[in-house]
C-alpha positions, 0 to 999 in steps of 0.5 A: 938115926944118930942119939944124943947122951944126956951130958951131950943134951945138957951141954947143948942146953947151956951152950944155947943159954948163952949164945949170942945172936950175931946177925940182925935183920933189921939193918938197911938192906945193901944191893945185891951184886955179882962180883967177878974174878977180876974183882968187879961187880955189877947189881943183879937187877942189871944183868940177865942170864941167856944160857951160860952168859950174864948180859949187862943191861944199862951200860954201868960201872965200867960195863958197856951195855949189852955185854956178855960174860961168861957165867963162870966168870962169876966168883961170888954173890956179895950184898945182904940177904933178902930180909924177908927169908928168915920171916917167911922160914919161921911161918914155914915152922909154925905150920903156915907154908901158904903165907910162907910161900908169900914171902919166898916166891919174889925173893926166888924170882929176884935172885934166881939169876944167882942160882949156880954162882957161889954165895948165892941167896936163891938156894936157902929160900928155894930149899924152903919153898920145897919143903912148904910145897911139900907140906901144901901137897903140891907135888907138881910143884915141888917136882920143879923146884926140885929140878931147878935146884938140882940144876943148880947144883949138879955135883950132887946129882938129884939135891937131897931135899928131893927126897926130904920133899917126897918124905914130906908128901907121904899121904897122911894114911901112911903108918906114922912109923913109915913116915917117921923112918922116911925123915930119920933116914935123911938125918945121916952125917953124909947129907947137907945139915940143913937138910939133915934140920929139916928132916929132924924137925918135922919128924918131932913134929910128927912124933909130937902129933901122936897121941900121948900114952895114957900108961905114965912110964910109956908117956915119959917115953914118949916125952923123951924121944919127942925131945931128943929129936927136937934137941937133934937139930941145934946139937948135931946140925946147928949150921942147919940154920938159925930159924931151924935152930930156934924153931927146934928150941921152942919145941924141945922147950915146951917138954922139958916144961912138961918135966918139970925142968924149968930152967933148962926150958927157960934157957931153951926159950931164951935162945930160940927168941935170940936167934928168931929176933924179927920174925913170928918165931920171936914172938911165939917163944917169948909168949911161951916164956911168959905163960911158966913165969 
């Protein structure tokens, strides 16, 4: 488990207070294509996967139908991410994993031919519907979605979100230090940032869900390590993912308002509504403002 200092939680504070949010999910949506190594291209929704070859549906863009390329001769996957991702990884955290799987289940059908070729957009949503799987207690399914992604990234043998999966699916009888342990152990500098994100998330989550002291110097103890872990996941693994980022910020937010530390809270909350613009998160956290103006 890696700490955060002080000056580092400040400097992490001001650097989300003037962020800028370089991407916008409302732009017009461009098809989705797999572009070869020889540089053409051709839309997903024209080709399917028969083993380890792409066969081209209608005969289009210079491809005849009914012909086979190699899989590896994929490059890279070019177009815009599916709008619904962000959207449906904000209702992941706010503890709505059912409505989030509403959104994450048609975007893995309709990209799961990309799954193995670089820059694909299966892997982040399949990812996150792992993890609502996990947070459902459907171990069924998370068991195959895990293998799907494993499969699709067999240079890691076993993905690491397996394990932050199996984390998550602990039974609520389980000691909350065990489950807290469970999550922190996936929080280490040689795994993936998002799953390193994920796991810091929820283990604030479940630390926020403990009982507060009723001893005031255990509370403020309690206070501080809640909003450390929750400042973990956009000062150490910010590449984790916007939707992590601000999902983290409104949280650690909501502490430093308790602390009477208004204007780093402010900052904080100003940052998670930039970086979740469209999606349930936004609205949250500007609520969350309004309720210390």
């Amino acid at each position: 488990m890696m700490f955060l200092s002080s000056r580092t939680l400040r400097t992490c504070l001001l650097a989300g207070a003037v962020a800028i949010l370089p991407l916008s999910w409302t732009a017009a949506a461009e098809p989705v294509r797999i572009v070869f190594q020889n540089g053409r291209s051709v839309p997903i929704t024209n080709v399917t996967l028969q083993v380890d070859k792409l066969v081209i549906g209608e005969a289009l863009d210079g491809f005849t139908a009914g012909q086979a390329i190699p899989l590896v001769s994929a490059d890279h996957v070019f177009g815009e991410k599916p709008e619904t991702i962000n959207p449906a990884i904000a209702l992941l955290l706010t503890a709505k994993p059912a409505e989030a799987l509403k959104l994450l289940e048609p975007v893995l059908v309709a990209q799961r031919i990309t799954a193995k070729i670089p820059g694909n957009f299966w892997l982040e949503p399949a990812r996150a519907a792992l993890v609502a799987y996990a947070l459902t207690g459907n171990s069924a399914k998370c068991t195959e979605i895990g293998k799907e992604i494993s499969d699709a990234t067999p240079s890691q043998g076993n993905d690491p979100f397996v394990a932050l999966g199996k984390a998550l699916l602990l039974p609520s009888t389980t000691p909350v230090a065990e489950r807290a342990v469970a999550l922190g152990d996936l929080t280490t500098d040689n795994l993936p940032a998002d799953v390193c994100a994920y796991a810091s998330f929820f283990r604030g989550q479940l630390l926020k869900g403990v009982k507060r002291s009723t001893i005031a110097d255990e509370a403020r103890k309690q206070d501080a390590e809640n909003l450390e872990v929750f400042l973990t996941v956009p000062c150490l693994f910010p590449s984790g993912g916007m939707i992590l980022n601000a999902a983290a910020e409104m949280n650690a937010a909501e502490f430093l308002t308790t602390q009477g530390r208004r204007e780093e809270a402010v900052a904080l909350f100003n940052s998670s509504i930039r970086e979740s613009a469209g999606t349930l998160l936004e609205a949250e956290a500007n609520k969350r403002l309004e309720s210390i103006k």
